[in-house]
C-alpha positions, 0 to 999 in steps of 0.5 A: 343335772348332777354334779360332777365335781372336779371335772365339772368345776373344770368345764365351768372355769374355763368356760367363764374365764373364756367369755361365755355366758353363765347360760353357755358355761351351764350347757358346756358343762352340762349344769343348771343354770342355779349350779353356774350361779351357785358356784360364782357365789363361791368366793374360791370358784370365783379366784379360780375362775379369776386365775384362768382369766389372768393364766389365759391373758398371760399366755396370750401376752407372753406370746405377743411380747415376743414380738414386740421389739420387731414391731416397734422396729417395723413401725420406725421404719413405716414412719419414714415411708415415702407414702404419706398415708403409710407414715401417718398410720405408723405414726398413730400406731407409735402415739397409740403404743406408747399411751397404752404402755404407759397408762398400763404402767401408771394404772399398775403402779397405782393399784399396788400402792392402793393393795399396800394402802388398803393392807396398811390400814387393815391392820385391825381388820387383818389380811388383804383381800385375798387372803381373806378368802375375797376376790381381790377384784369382785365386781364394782357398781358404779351407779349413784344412788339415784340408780344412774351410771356415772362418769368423768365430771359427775357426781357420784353418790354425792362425792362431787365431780370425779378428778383423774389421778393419773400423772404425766411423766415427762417421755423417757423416764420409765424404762420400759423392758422389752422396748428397743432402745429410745422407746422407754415410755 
């Protein structure tokens, strides 16, 4: 199949920064197969691709933050309800809310100080990541070298079990803007 080039490389991103299969992303773009995977070898297809994820998570996000104080508003009035069951769901709902909220903050937090550290200690190495032209975030393989997949308390090629670096702060220590007053996390 011929390539198109930049428009083709349009039909490419934003079929895989969507979800779709490289065997989907081909036919939508109409490509070979041997193209999708060409063009993801290329670290700066690869951003591209990256970059229309995080547009498209934005965009998405943005619009759900709009409503956020309204939700946890409406939950807090849920949580009063005269039906056990209603109260209970809103309760849920309000725990589930706030660990997300804050495990999304501590995780966020932890990966910036870990860009300063790796940025810190290049510097005989040069640039982080991205501006060396690398995908900041290339996949991962967390197989051992046995070849299995590991996880919390298992051994990862010989490291030992793994142990969480994720703190608890005590509630209401991290402002969290957007929230109503009394919801920071």
């Amino acid at each position: 199949m011929a390539r198109g080039g930049n428009k083709t490389d349009a039909l490419l991103i934003a079929a895989l920064a969507t979800g779709a299969t490289h065997e989907q992303a081909a036919a939508a773009a109409n490509v070979s197969l041997r193209t999708v995977a060409r063009r993801m070898a290329d670290p700066a297809f690869r951003r591209s691709v990256d970059a229309e994820q995080v547009a498209i998570i934005e965009r998405f996000t943005g619009g759900a933050a709009s409503k956020l104080g309204a939700t946890l508003n409406r939950l807090e009035q849920l949580v009063d309800s005269k039906s056990d069951v209603v109260a209970l769901g809103a309760c849920r709902a309000m725990i589930d809310a706030v660990i997300r909220v804050r495990e999304h903050a501590t995780l966020t937090r932890e990966v910036a100080e870990l860009r300063a550290s790796i940025h810190e200690s290049a510097v005989g190495g040069g640039a982080p990541p991205q501006d060396r032209g690398e995908s900041p975030s290339e996949p991962v393989s967390h197989g051992n070298a046995h070849g299995t997949q590991g996880g919390p308390g298992r051994n990862h090629e010989g490291c030992g079990p793994v142990a969480s670096s994720v703190t608890a702060e005590p509630l209401g220590s991290v402002p969290t803007p957007g929230f109503p007053t009394g919801w920071e996390v």
